[in-house]
PDB file of N, CA, C and O in Angstrom:
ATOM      1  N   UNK A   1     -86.515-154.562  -2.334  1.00  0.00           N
ATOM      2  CA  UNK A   1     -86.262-153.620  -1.269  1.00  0.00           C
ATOM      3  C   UNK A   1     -87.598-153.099  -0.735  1.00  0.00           C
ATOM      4  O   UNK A   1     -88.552-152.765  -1.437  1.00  0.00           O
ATOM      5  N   UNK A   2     -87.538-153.073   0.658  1.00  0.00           N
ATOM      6  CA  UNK A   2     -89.106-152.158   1.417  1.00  0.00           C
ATOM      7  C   UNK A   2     -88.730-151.139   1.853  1.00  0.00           C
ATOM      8  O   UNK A   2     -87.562-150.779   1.999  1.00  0.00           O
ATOM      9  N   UNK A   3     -89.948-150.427   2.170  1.00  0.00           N
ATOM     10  CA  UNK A   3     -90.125-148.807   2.037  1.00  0.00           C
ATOM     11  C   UNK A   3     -89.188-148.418   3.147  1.00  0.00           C
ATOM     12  O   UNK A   3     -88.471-147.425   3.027  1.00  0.00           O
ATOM     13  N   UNK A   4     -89.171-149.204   4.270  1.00  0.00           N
ATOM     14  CA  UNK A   4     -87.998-148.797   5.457  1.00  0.00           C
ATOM     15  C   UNK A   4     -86.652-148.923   4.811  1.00  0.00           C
ATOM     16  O   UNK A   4     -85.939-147.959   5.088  1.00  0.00           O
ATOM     17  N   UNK A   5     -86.170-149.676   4.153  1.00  0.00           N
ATOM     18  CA  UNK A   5     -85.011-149.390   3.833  1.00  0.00           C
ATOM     19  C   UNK A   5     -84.704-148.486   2.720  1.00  0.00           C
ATOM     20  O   UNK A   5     -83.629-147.903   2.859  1.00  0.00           O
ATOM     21  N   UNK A   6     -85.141-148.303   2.005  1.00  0.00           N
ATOM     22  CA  UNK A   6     -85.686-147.192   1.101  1.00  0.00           C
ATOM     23  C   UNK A   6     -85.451-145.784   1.538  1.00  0.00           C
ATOM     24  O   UNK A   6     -84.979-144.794   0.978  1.00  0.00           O
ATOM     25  N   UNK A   7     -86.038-146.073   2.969  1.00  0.00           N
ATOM     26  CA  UNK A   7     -86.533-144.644   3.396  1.00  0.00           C
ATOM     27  C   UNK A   7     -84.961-144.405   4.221  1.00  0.00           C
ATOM     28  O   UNK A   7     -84.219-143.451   3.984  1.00  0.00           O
ATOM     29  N   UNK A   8     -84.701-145.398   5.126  1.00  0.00           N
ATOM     30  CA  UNK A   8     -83.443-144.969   5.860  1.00  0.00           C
ATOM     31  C   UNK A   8     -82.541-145.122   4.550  1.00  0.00           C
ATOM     32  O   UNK A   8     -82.352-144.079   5.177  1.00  0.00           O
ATOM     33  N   UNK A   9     -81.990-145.266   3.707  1.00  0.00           N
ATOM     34  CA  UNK A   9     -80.902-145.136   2.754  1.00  0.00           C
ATOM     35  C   UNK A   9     -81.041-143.634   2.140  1.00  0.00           C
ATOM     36  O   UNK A   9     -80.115-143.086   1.543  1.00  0.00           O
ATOM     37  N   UNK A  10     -82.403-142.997   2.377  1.00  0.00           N
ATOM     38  CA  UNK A  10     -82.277-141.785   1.785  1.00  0.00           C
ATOM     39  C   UNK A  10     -82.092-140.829   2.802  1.00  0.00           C
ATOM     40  O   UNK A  10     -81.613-139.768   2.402  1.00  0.00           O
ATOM     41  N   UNK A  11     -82.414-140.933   4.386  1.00  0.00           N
ATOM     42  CA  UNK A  11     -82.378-140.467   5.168  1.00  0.00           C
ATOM     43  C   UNK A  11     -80.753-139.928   5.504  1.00  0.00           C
ATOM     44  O   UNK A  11     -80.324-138.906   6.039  1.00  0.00           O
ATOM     45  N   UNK A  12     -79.917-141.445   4.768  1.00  0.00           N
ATOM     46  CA  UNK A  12     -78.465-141.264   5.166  1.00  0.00           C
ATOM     47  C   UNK A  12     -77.827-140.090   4.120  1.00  0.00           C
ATOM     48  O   UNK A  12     -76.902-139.304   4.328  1.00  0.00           O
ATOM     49  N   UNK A  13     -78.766-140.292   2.788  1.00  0.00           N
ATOM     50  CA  UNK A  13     -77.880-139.660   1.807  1.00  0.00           C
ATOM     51  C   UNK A  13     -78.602-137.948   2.130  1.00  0.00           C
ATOM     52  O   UNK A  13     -77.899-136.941   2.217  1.00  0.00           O
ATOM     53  N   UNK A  14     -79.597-137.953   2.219  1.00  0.00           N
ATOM     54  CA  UNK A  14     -79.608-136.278   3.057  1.00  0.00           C
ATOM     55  C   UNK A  14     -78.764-135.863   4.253  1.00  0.00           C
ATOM     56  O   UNK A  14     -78.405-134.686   4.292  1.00  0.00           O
ATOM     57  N   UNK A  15     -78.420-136.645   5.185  1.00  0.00           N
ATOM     58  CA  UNK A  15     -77.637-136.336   5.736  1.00  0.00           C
ATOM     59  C   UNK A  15     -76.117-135.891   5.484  1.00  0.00           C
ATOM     60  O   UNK A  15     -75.440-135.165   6.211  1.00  0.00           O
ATOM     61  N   UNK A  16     -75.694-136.583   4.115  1.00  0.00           N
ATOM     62  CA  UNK A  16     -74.780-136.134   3.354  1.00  0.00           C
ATOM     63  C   UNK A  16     -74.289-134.890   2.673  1.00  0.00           C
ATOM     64  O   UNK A  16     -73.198-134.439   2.326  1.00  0.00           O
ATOM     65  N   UNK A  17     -76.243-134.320   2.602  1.00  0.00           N
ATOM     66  CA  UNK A  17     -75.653-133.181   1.836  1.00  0.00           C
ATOM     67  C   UNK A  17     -75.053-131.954   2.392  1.00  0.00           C
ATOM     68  O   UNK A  17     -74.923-132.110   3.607  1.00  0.00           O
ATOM     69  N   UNK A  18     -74.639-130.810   2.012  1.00  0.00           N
ATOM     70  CA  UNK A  18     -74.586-129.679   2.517  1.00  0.00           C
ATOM     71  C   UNK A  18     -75.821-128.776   3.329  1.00  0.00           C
ATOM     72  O   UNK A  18     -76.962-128.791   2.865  1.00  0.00           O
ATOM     73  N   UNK A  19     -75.534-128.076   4.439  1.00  0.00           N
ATOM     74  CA  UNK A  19     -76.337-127.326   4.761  1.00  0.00           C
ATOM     75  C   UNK A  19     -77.289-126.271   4.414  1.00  0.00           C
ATOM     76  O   UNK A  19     -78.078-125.685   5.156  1.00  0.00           O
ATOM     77  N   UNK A  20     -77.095-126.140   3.249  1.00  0.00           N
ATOM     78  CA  UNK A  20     -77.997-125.384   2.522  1.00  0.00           C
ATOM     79  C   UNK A  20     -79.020-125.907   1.695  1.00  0.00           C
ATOM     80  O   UNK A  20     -80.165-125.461   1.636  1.00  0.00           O
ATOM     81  N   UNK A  21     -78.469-127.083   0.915  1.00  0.00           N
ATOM     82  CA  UNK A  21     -79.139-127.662   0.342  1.00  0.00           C
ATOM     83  C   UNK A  21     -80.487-128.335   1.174  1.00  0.00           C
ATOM     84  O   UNK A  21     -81.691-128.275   0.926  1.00  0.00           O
ATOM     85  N   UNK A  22     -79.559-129.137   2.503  1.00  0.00           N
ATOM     86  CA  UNK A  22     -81.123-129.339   3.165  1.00  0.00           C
ATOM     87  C   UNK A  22     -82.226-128.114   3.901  1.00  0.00           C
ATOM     88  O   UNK A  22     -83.319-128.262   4.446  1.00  0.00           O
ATOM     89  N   UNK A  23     -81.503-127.040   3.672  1.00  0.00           N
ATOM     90  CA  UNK A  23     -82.487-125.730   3.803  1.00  0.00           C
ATOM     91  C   UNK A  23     -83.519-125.522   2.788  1.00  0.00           C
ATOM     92  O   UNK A  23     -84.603-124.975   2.989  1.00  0.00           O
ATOM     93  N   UNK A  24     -83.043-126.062   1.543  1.00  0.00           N
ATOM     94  CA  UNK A  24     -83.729-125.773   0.679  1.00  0.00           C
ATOM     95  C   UNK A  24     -84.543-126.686   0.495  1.00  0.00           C
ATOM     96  O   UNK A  24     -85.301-126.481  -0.453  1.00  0.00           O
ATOM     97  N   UNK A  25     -84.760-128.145   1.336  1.00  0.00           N
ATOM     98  CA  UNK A  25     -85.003-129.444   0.625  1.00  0.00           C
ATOM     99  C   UNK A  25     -86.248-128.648   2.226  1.00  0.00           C
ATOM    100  O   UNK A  25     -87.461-128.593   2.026  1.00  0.00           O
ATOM    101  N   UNK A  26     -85.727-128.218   3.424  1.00  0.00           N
ATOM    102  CA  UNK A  26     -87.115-128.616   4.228  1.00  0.00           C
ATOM    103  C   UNK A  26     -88.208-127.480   4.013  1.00  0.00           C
ATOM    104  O   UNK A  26     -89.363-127.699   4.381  1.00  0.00           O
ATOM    105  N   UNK A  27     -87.750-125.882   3.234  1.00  0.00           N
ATOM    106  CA  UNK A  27     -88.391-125.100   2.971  1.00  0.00           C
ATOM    107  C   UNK A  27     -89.367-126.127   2.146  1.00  0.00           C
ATOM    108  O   UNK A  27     -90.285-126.732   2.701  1.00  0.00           O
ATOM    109  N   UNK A  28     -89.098-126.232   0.939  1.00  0.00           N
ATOM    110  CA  UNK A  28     -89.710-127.178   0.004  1.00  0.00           C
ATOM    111  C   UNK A  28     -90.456-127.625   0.637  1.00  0.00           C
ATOM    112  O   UNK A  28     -91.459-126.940   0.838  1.00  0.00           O
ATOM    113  N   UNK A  29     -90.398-128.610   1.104  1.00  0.00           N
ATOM    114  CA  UNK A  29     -91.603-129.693   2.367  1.00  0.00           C
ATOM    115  C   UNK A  29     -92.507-128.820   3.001  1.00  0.00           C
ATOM    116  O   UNK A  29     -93.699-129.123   2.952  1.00  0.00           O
ATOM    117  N   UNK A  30     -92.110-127.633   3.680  1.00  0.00           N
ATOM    118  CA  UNK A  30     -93.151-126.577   4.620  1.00  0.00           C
ATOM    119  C   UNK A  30     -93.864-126.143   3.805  1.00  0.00           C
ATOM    120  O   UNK A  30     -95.031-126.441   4.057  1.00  0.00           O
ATOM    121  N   UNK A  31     -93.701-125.323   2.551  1.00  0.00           N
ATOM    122  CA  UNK A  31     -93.998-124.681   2.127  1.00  0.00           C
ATOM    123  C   UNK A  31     -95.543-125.811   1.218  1.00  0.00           C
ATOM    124  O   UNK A  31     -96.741-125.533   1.172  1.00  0.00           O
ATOM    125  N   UNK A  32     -94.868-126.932   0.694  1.00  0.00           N
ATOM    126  CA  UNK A  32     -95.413-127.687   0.237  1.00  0.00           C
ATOM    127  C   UNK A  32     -97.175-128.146   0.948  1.00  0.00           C
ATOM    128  O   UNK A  32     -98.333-128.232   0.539  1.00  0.00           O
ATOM    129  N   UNK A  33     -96.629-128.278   1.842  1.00  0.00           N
ATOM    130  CA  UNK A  33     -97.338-129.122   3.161  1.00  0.00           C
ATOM    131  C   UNK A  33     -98.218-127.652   3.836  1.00  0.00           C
ATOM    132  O   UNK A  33     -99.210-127.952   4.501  1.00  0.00           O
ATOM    133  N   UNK A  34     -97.959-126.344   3.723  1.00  0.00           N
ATOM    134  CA  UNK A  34     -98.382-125.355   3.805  1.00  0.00           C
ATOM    135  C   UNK A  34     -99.848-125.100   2.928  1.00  0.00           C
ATOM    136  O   UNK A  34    -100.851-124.583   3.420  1.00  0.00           O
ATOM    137  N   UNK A  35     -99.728-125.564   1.589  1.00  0.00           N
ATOM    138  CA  UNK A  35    -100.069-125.470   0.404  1.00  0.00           C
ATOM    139  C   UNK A  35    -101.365-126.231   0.591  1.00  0.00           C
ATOM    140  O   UNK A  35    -102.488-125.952   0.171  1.00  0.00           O
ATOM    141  N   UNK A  36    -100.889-127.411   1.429  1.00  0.00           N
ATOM    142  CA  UNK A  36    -102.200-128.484   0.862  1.00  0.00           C
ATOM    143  C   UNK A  36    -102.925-128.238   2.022  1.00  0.00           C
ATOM    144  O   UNK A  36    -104.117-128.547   2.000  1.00  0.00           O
ATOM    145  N   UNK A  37    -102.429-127.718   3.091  1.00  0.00           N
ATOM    146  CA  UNK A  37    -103.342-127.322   4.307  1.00  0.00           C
ATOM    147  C   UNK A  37    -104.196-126.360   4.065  1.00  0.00           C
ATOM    148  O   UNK A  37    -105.245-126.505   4.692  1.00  0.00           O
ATOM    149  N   UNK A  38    -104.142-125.297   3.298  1.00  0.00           N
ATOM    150  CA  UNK A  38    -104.334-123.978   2.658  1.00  0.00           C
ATOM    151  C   UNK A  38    -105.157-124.600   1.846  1.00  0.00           C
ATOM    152  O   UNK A  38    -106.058-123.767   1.746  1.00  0.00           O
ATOM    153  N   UNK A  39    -105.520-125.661   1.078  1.00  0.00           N
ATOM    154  CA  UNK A  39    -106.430-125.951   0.164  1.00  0.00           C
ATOM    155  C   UNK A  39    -107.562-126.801   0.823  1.00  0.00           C
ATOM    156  O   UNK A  39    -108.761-126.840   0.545  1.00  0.00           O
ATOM    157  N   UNK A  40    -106.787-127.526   1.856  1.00  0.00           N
ATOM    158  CA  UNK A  40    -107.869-128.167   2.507  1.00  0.00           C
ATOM    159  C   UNK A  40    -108.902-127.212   3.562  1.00  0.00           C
ATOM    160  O   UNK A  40    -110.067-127.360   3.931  1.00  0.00           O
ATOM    161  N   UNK A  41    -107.821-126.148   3.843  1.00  0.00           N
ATOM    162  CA  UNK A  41    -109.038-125.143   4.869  1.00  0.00           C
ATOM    163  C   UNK A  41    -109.471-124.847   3.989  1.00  0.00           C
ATOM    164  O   UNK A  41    -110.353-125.705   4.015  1.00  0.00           O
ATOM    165  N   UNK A  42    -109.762-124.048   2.652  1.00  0.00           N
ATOM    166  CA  UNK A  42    -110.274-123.512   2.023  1.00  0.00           C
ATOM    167  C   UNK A  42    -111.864-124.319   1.475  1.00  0.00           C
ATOM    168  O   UNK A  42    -113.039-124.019   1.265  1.00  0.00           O
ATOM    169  N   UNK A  43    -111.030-125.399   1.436  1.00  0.00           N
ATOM    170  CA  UNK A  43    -112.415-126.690   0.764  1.00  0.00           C
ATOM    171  C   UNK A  43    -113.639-126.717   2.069  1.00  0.00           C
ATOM    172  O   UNK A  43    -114.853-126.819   1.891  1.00  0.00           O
ATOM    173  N   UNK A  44    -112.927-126.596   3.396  1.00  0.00           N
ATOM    174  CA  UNK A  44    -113.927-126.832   4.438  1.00  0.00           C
ATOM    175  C   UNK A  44    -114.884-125.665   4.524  1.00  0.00           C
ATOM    176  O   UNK A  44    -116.092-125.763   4.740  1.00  0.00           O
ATOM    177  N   UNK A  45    -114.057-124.303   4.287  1.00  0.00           N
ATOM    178  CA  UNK A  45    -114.496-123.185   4.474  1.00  0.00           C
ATOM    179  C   UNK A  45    -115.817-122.750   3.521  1.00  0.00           C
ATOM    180  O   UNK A  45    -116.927-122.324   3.840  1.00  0.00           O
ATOM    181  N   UNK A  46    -115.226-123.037   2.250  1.00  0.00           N
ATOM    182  CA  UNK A  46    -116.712-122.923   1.329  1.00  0.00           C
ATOM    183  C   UNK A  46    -117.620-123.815   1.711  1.00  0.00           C
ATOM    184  O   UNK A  46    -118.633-123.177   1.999  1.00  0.00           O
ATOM    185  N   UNK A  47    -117.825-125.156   1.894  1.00  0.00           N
ATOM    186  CA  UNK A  47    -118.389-125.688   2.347  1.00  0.00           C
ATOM    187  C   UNK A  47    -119.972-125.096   3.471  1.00  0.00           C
ATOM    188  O   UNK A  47    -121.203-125.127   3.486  1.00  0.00           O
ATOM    189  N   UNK A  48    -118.701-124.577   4.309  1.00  0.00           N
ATOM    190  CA  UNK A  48    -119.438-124.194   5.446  1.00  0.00           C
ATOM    191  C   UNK A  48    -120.125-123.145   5.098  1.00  0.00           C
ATOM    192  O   UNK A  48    -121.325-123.079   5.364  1.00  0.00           O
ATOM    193  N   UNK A  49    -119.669-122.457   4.645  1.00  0.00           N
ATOM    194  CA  UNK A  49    -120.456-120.465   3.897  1.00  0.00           C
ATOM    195  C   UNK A  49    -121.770-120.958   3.479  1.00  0.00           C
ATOM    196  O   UNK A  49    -122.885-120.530   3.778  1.00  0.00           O
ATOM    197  N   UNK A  50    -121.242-122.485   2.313  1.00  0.00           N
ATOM    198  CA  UNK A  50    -122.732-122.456   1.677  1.00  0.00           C
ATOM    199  C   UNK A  50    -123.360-122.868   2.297  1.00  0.00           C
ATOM    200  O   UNK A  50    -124.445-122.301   2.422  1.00  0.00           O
ATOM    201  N   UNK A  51    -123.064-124.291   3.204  1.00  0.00           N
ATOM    202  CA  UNK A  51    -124.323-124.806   4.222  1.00  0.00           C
ATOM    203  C   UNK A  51    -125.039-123.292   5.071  1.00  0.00           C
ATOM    204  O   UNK A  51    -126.176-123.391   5.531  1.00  0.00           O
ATOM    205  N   UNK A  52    -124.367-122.130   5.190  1.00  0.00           N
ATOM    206  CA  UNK A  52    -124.679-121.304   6.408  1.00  0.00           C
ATOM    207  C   UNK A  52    -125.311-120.451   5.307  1.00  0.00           C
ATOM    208  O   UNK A  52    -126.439-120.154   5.701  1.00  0.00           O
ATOM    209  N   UNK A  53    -125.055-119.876   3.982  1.00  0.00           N
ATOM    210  CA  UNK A  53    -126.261-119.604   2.935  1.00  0.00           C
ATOM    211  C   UNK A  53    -127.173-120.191   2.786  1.00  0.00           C
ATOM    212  O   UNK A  53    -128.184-119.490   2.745  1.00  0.00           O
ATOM    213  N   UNK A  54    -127.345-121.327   2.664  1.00  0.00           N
ATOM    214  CA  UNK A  54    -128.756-122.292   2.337  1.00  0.00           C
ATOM    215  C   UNK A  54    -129.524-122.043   3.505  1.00  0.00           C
ATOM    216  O   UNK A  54    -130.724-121.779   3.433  1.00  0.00           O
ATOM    217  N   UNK A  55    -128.717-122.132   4.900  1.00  0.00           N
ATOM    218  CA  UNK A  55    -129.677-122.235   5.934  1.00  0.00           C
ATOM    219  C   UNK A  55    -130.273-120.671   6.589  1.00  0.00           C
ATOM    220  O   UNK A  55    -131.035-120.340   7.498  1.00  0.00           O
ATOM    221  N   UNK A  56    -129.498-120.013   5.621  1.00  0.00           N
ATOM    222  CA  UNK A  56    -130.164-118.220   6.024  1.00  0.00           C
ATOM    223  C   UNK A  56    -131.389-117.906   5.167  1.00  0.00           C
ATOM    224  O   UNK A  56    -132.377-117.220   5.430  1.00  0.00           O
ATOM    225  N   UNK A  57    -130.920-118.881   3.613  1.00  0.00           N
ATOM    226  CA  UNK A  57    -132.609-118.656   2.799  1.00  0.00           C
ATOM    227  C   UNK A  57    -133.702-119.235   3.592  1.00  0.00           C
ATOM    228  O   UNK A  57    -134.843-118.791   3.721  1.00  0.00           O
ATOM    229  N   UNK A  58    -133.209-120.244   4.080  1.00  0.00           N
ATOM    230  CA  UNK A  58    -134.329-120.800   4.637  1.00  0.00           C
ATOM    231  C   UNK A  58    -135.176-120.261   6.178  1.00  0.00           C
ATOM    232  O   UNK A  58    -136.141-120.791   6.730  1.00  0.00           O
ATOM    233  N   UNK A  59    -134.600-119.352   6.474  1.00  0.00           N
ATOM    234  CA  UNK A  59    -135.520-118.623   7.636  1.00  0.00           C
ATOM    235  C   UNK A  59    -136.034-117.366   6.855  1.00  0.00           C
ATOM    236  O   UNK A  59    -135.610-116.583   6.005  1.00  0.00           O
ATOM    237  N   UNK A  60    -137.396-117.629   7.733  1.00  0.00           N
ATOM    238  CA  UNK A  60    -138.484-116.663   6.896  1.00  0.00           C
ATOM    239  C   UNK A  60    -138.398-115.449   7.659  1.00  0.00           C
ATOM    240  O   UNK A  60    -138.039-115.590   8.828  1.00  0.00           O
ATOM    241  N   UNK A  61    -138.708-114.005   7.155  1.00  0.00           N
ATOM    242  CA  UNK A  61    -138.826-112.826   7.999  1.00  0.00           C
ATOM    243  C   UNK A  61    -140.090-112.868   9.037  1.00  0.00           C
ATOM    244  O   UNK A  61    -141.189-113.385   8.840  1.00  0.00           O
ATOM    245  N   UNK A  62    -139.692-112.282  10.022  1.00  0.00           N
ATOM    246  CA  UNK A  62    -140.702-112.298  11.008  1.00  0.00           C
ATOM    247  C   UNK A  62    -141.913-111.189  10.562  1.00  0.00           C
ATOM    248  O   UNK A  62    -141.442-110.096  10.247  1.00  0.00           O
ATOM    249  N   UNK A  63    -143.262-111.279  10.491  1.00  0.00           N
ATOM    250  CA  UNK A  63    -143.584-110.568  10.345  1.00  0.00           C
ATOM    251  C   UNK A  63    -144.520-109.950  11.664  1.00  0.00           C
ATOM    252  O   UNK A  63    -145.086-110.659  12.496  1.00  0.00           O
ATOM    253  N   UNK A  64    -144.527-108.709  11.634  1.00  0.00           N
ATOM    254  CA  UNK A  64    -144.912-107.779  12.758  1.00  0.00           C
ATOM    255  C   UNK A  64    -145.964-107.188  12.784  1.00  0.00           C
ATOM    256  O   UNK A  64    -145.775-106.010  12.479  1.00  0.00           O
ATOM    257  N   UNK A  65    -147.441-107.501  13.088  1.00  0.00           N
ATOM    258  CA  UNK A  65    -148.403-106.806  12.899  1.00  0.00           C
ATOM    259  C   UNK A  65    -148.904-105.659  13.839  1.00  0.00           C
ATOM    260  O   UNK A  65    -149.185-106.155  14.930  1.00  0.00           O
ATOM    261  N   UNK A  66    -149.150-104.112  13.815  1.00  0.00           N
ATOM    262  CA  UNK A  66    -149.305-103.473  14.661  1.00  0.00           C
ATOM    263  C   UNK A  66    -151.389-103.193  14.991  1.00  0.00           C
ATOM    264  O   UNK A  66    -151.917-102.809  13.947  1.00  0.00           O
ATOM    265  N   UNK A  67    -151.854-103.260  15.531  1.00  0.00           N
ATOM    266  CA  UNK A  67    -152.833-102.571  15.825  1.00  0.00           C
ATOM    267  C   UNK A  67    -153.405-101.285  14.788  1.00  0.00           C
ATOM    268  O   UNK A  67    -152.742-100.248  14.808  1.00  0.00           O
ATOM    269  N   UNK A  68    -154.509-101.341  13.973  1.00  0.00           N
ATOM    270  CA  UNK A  68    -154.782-100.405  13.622  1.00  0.00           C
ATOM    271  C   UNK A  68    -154.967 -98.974  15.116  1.00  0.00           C
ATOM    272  O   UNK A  68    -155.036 -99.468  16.242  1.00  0.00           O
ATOM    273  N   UNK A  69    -155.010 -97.956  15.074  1.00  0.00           N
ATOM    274  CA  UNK A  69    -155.285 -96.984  16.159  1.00  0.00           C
ATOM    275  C   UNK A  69    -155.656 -96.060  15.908  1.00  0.00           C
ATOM    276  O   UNK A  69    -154.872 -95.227  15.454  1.00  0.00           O
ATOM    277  N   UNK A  70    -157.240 -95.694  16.100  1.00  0.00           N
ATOM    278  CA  UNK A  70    -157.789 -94.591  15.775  1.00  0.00           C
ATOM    279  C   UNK A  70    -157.055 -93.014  16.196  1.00  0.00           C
ATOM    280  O   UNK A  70    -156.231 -93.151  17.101  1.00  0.00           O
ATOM    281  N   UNK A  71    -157.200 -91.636  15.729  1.00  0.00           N
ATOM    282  CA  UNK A  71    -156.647 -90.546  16.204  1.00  0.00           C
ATOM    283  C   UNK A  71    -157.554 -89.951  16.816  1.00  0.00           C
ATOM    284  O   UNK A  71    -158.662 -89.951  16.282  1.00  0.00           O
ATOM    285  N   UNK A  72    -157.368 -89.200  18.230  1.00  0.00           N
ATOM    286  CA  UNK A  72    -158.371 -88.817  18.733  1.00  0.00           C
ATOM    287  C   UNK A  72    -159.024 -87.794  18.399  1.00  0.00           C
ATOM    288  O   UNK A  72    -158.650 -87.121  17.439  1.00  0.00           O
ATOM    289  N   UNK A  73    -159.976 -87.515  19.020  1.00  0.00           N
ATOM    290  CA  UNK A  73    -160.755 -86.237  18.314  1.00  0.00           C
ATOM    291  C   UNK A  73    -160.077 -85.108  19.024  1.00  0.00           C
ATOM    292  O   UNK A  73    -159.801 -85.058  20.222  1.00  0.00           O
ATOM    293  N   UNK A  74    -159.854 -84.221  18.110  1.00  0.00           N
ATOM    294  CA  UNK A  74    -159.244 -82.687  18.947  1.00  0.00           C
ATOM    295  C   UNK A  74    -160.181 -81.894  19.575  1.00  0.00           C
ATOM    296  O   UNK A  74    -160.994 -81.337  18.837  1.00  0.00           O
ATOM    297  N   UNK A  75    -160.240 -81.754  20.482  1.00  0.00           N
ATOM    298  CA  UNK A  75    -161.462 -80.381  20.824  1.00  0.00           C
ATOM    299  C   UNK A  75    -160.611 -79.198  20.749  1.00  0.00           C
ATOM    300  O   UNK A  75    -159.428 -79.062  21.059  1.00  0.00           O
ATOM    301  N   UNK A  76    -161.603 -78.227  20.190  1.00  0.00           N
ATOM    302  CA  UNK A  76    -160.527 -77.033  19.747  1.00  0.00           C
ATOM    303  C   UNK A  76    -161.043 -76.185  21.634  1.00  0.00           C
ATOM    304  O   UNK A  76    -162.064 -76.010  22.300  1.00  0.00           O
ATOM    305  N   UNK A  77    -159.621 -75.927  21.734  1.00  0.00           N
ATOM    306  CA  UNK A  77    -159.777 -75.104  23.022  1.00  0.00           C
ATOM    307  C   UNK A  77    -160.833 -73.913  22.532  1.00  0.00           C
ATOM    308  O   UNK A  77    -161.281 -73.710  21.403  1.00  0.00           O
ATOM    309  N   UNK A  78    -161.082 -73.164  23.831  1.00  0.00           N
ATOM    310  CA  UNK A  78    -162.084 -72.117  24.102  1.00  0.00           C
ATOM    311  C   UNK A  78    -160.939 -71.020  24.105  1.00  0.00           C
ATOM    312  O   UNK A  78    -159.729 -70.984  23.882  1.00  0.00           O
ATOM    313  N   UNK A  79    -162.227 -69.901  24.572  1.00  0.00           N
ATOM    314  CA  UNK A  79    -161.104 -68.627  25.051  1.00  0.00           C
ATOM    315  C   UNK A  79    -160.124 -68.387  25.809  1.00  0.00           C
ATOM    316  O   UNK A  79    -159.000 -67.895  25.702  1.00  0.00           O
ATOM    317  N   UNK A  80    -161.258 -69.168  27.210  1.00  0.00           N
ATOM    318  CA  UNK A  80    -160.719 -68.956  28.484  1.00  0.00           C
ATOM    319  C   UNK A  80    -159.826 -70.185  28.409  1.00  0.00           C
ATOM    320  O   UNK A  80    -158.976 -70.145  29.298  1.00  0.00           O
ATOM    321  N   UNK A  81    -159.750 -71.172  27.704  1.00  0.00           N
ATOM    322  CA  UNK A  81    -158.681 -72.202  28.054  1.00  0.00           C
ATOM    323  C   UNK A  81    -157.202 -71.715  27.442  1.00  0.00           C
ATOM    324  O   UNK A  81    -156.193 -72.263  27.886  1.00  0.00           O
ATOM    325  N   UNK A  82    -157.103 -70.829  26.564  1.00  0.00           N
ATOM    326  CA  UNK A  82    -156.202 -70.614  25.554  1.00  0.00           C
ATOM    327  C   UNK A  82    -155.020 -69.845  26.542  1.00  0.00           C
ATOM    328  O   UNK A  82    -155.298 -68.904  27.285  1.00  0.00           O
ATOM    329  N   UNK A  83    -154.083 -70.249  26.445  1.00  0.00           N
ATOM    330  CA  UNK A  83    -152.720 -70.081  27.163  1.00  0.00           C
ATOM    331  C   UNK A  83    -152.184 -68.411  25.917  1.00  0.00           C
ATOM    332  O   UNK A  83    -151.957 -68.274  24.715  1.00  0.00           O
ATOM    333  N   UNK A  84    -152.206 -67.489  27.145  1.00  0.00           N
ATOM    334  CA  UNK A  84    -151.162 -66.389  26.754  1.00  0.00           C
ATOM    335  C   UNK A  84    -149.720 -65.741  26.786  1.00  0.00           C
ATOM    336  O   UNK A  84    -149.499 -64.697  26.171  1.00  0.00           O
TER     337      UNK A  84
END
């Protein structure tokens, strides 16, 4: 026997069953098929985190050099400059 006939002979006998039962037979399948999608995003997802960790160690900090800048000299006001 090949997989097509295989497959339509079971196709007929689900069709046989009660309505609940094939409620329960396609939850099964979703839920199933839910499962392995859920493992396969997950596999891509770490993946990606770490490639996007490795490639954050690898940029260096910028570094910023400022100008040393002398402070000016104060002249101390006078009399007549001195605000009353």
């Amino acid at each position: 026997m090949d997989f097509k006939t295989k497959a339509k002979e079971y196709l007929v006998k689900l069709q046989n069953f009660p309505d609940q039962q094939k409620k329960i037979i396609l939850w099964t399948i979703v839920v199933i098929l839910g499962l392995i999608m859920a493992f396969f995003w997950f596999k891509v997802a770490v993946g990606r985190l770490s490639k996007i960790s490795s490639e954050a160690q690898s940029i260096q900090n910028i570094k910023i050099e400022f100008p040393q800048v002398e402070a000016p000299d104060i002249i101390p006001a006078t009399g007549s400059q001195m605000i009353k």
